[in-house]
C-alpha positions, 0 to 999 in steps of 0.5 A, spaced: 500 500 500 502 507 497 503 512 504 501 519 502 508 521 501 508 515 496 502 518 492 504 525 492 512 523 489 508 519 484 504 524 481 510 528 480 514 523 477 508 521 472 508 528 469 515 529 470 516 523 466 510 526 461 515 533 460 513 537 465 517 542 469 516 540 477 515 547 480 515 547 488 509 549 492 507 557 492 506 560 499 500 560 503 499 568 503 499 570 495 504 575 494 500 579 488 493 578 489 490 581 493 483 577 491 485 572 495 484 570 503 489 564 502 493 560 496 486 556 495 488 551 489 494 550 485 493 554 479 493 561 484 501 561 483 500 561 475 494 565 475 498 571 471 500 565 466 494 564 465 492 571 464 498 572 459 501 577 464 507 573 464 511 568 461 516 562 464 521 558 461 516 552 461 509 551 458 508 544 461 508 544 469 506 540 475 505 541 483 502 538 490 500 545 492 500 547 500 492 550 500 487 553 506 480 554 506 478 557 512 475 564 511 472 568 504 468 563 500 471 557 501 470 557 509 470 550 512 473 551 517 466 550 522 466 543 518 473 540 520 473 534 524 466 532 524 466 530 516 470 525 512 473 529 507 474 537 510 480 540 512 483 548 513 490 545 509 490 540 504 494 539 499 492 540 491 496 536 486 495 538 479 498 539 472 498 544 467 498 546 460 499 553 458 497 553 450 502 547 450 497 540 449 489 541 451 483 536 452 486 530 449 493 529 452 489 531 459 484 526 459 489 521 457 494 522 462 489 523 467 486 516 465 493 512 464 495 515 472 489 513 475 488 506 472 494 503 469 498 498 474 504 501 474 501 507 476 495 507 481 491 501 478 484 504 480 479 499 478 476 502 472 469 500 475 470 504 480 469 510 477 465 515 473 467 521 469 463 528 468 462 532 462 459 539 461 452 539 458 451 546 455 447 551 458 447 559 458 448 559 451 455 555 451 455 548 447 456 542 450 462 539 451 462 534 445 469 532 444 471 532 451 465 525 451 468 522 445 475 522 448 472 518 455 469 514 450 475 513 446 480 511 453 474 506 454 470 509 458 463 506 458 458 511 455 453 509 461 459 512 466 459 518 463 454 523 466 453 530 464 453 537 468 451 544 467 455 551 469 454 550 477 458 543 477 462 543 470 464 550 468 470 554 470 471 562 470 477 566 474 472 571 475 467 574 472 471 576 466 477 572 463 479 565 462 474 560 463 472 553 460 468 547 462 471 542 465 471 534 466 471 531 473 473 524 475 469 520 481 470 514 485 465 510 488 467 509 495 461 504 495 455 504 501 458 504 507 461 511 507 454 513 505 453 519 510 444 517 510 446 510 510 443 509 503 445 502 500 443 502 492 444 510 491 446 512 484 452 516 481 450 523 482 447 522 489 450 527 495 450 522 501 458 521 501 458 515 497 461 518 490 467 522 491 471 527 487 478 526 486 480 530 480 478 535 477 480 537 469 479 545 466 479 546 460 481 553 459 478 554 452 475 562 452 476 568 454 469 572 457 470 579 455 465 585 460 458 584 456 459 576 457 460 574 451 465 568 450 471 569 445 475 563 443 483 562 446 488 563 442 492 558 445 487 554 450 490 551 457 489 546 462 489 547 469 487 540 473 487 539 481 486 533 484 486 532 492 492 529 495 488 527 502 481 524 497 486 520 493 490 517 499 483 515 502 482 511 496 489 508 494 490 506 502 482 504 502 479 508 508 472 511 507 475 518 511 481 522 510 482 522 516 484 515 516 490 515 512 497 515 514 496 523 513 493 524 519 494 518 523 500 520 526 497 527 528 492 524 531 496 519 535 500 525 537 494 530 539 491 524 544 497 523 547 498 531 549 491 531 551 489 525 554 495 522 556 499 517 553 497 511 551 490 513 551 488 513 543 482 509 544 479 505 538 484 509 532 486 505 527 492 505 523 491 506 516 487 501 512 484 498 517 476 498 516 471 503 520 464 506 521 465 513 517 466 519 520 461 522 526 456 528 524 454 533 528 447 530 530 452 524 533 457 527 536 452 532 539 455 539 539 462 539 543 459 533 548 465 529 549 467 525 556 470 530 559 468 536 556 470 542 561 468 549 563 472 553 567 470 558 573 475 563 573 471 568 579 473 561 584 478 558 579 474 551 579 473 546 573 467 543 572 467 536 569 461 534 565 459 527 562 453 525 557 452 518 554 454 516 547 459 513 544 466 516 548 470 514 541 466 518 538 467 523 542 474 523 542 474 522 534 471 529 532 477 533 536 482 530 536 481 530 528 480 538 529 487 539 532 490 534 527 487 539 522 489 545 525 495 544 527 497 543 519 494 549 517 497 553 523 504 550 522 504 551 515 502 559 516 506 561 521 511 558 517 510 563 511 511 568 515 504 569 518 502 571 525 495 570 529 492 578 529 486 582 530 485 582 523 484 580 516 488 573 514 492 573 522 485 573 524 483 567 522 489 564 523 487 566 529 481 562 529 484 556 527 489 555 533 484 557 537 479 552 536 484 547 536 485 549 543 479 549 544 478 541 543 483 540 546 480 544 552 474 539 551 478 532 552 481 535 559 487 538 557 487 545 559 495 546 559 499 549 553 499 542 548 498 545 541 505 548 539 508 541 541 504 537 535 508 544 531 513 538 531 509 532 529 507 536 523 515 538 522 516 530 522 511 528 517 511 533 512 519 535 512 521 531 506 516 534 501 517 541 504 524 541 508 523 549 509 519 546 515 526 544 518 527 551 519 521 555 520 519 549 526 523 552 532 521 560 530 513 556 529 513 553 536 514 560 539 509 563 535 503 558 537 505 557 544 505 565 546 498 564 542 495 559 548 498 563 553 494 569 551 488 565 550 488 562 556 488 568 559 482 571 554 478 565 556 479 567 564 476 573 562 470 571 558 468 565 562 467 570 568 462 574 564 459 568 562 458 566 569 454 572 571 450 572 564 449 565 567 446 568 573 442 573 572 439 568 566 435 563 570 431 561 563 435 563 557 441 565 556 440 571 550 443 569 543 446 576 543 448 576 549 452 569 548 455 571 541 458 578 544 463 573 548 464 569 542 465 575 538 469 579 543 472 574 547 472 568 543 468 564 547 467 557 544 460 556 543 460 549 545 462 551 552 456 556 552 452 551 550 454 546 555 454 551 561 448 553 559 444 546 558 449 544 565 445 549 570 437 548 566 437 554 563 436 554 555 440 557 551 438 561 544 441 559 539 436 562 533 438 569 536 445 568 537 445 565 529 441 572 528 446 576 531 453 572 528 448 574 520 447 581 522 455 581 524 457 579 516 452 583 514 455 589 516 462 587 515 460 586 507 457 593 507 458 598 503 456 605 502 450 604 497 447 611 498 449 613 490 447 607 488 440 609 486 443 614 481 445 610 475 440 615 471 444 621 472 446 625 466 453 627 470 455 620 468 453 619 461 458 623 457 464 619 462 470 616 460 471 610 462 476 608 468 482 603 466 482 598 472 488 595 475 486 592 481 487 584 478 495 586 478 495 591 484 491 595 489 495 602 489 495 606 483 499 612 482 498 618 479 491 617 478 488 623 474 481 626 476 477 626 470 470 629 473 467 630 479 460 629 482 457 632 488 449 633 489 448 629 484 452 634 479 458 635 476 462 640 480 470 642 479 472 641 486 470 638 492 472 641 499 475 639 505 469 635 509 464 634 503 463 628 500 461 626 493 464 621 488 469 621 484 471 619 477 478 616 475 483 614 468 485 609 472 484 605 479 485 599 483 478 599 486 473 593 485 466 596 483 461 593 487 456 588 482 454 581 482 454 580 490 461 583 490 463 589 494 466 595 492 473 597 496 475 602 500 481 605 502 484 611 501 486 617 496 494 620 497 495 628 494 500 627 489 506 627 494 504 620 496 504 621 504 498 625 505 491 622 506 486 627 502 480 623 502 478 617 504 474 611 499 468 609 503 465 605 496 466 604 489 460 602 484 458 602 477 454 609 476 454 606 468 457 600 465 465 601 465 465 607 470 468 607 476 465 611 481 469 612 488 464 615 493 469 619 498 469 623 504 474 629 504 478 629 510 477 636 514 482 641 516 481 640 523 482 633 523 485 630 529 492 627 529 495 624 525 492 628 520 493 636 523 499 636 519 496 635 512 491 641 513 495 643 506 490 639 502 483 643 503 480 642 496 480 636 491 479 638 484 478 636 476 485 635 473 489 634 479 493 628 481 492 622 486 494 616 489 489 611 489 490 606 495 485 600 497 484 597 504 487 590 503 484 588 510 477 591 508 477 588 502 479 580 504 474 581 509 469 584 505 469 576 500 468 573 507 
């Protein structure tokens, strides 16, 4: 049976084999996108290749890629520990073409490695495979099914799908295609609703994605329309943890020599050595994963909650499986120690804000299970080490970086005990003084500001008889994205005013960069009317040649950020908004800044007036934009 790190080697040297530079994993914070949160799949380091922005010395690559999806809209961060197949870190393996070879050369390696024995002999009718159907004015992807037919692929394993499942953009312009996946029949047992005879396309768990194949063979300009690429590409991603479950025969990816010795490590930190209870290497076989609804939410057979005002630890128990119970965070801190290890690592540090706070968010909950197996003692910055001696073969930067890791996750438990001593004190008085119901509200303010698992709430609540509101503590951590997803919206409504019409059009920059210098200003719009100069104080909107800001449109949030005089030091306005008054032009609500501003602004008092033809500096807020996609 192959190990996990066999399966990533494999891979590599398959495609190696097949002409294809080997390109080492890019780091987990992008260097020049601010789009993203994190690294989320392999193509992200050659996205600018993609775009024809820039040029390599090879067109045929191949990696296994460091990810994370625990924040903007790939956040699974609330579902690690109690699935099979979620993770904050993963690896992503992937092959790419860029205008090298296109559908026929992809299909067939992608078929040679996953079936043949010299390979990874998956047996062929294990699998399915997936096509574009056609739909929203674009053809279906009729050669694409005659090439599965062509590797053998019986017809009646061939399933057609539309634009949500089998069509693949970059964004809402550029590069985009229909895409092939291949899927494995895991067979019923790890059917997540017990289902026996469910067919293909069911998603109860038994029929799993492994490899995706996009087919970069358009280019979608402003209007929609779609215009062929010159010279089309492939970008493919295959999951290194969904394919190891597969190849080592496991229904869970937790299961796998890829977390086994994780998991080992953190029972032993938190329960004590020896103390694993029923974990089995892998291979061998066992029920799936349990869910929320079997675990109950944070139940576990030493689930504590601590009492700071007399510093007293009460101990709870409840009836069910103890295996279970075990099983669900332990898997959190195997996860999450990955996650933390590697993004600390890239250089990454836990913070208040933007990507260090969820970094944050992710140490926190590891500690937090912990916590609920009983150990209330600093232990997540030792499994830094476990992780250090399971991966370090594919990223030996982990020899390094593990000492400077360690100190970093350690200071972090240190602070979190403390927060969590001042939280749990709050909680016991609004405990107190609810004798019925703990207000969601209320529960959600020690969450949000104290990072009060909400687990622990629950527990404590349900310990004393006193129910707890969970409708109204959801009601409040919705109306907290709301907000963080606002924008100024009050000139939205002018989309019909005459001052636009006769705008040009604003160049954006904002795909490459997110400071724009010397910007020129073309017009400006006060009141609803052109004017020549905005005052110090005044708001109005503000048309640019060029820009890095996002206009809102299509559920994405405009940006903020700042304008700077043509000194590029003084702040002279700030952007609270951006949006389309009309197609392709930009703009950018501001407030000016005023002459009596406090420090550290009474210096720039030099700068009273913004007027058309002047010069500035155009600045997003990188922190409100990563938010802004959470």
């Amino acid at each position: 049976m192959l190990t996990g790190s066999e399966i990533r080697r494999k891979f590599l040297d398959f495609f190696v084999q097949k002409g294809h530079k080997e390109v080492h994993s890019s780091s987990l914070v992008p260097a020049n996108d601010p789009t993203l949160l994190f690294t989320n799949a392999g193509m992200n380091q050659f996205k600018d290749v993609f775009l024809g922005l820039e040029k390599r010395d090879y067109s045929r690559a191949t990696t296994s890629q460091k990810c994370v999806r625990a924040g903007g809209k790939h956040n699974d961060l609330e579902n690690v520990g109690f699935t099979n197949r979620h993770h904050t870190f993963f690896e992503m393996l992937g092959n790419f073409s860029f205008g090298d070879y296109f559908k026929k050369d992809a299909i067939a390696y992608a078929w040679e490695l996953i079936t043949s024995p010299a390979w990874f002999g998956i047996s062929k009718e294990k699998l399915y495979v997936t096509i574009f159907k056609g739909e929203g004015g674009v053809a279906r992807d009729a050669e694409a099914y005659e090439l599965w037919v062509a590797q053998g692929v019986p017809k009646n394993r061939i399933y057609e799908m539309g634009l949500k499942d089998n069509f693949w953009q970059m964004g809402d312009t550029g590069p985009c295609g229909p895409c092939s996946e291949i899927h494995y029949d895991m067979g019923a047992i790890a059917s997540d609703q017990g289902h026996t005879d469910c067919e293909f396309g069911c998603d109860c768990g038994r029929y799993v994605e492994i490899w995706n194949l996009v087919f970069m063979q358009f280019d979608r300009d402003a209007s929609g329309e779609l215009t062929p690429l010159p010279k089309p590409s492939i970008d493919t991603g295959m999951g290194l943890e969904r394919v190891t479950a597969v190849l080592q025969g496991v229904i869970s990816n937790y299961e796998t020599d890829l977390f086994t010795p994780l998991i080992r490590r953190a029972a032993d930190l938190t329960l004590g050595a020896g103390n694993t209870g029923e974990l089995r290497s892998p291979g061998q076989p066992r029920a799936a994963v349990p869910t929320r609804a079997e675990t109950g939410s944070g139940r576990v057979e030493r689930a504590h909650v601590e009492t700071a005002a007399i510093g007293r630890l009460a101990e709870q128990s409840s009836a069910g499986s103890s295996t279970h119970k075990l099983a669900a965070s332990l898997r959190v801190i195997a996860d999450h120690s990955r996650a933390a290890t590697f993004l600390i690592s890239d250089g990454l540090l836990p913070s208040n804000e933007g990507r260090g706070y969820v970094l944050r968010k992710i140490i926190r909950r590891a500690i937090t299970h912990g916590r609920l197996l009983g150990q209330m003692k600093p232990f997540l910055h030792q499994m830094v080490f476990a992780v250090r001696d399971l991966m370090r073969d594919a990223y030996p930067e982990l020899n390094e970086t593990a000492d400077r890791v360690t100190k970093v996750v350690q200071a972090e438990e240190t602070r979190f005990a403390h927060t969590m001593e001042v939280g749990l004190e709050k909680l016991e008085t609004l405990l107190k003084n609810s004798p019925e119901k703990l207000a969601g509200e209320d529960a959600f303010k020690l969450y949000d500001t104290f990072g009060m698992p909400l687990d622990f709430m629950q527990d404590a609540a349900r310990d004393q008889g006193i129910a707890f509101d969970r409708a109204g503590f959801d009601q409040a951590m919705e109306k907290q994205r709301q907000l963080a997803k606002a924008s100024w919206k009050g000139a939205a409504k002018q989309t019909a005013n005459p001052a636009y019409q006769s705008l040009p059009k604003s160049e954006f920059e904002g795909y490459r960069q997110t400071r724009s210098d010397g910007c020129e200003v073309l017009a400006i719009i006060h009141n609803g009317l052109g004017v020549k100069e905005l005052k110090a104080g005044e708001a109005g909107e503000v048309i640019l040649d060029h820009t890095p800001f996002y206009a809102e449109a299509g559920g994405q949030v405009g940006d903020r950020g700042w304008l700077y005089s043509d000194d590029h030091n003084t702040v002279i306005a700030e952007v609270k908004g951006c949006y389309y008054p009309i197609q392709g032009v930009r703009a950018h609500q501001v407030l000016m800044r005023s002459q009596q501003k406090s420090p550290p602004y009474e210096k720039h008092v030099g700068w009273a007036t913004l007027k058309v033809g002047d010069r500035v500096d155009a600045v997003v807020n990188t922190e409100m934009r990563l938010w802004a996609s959470t």
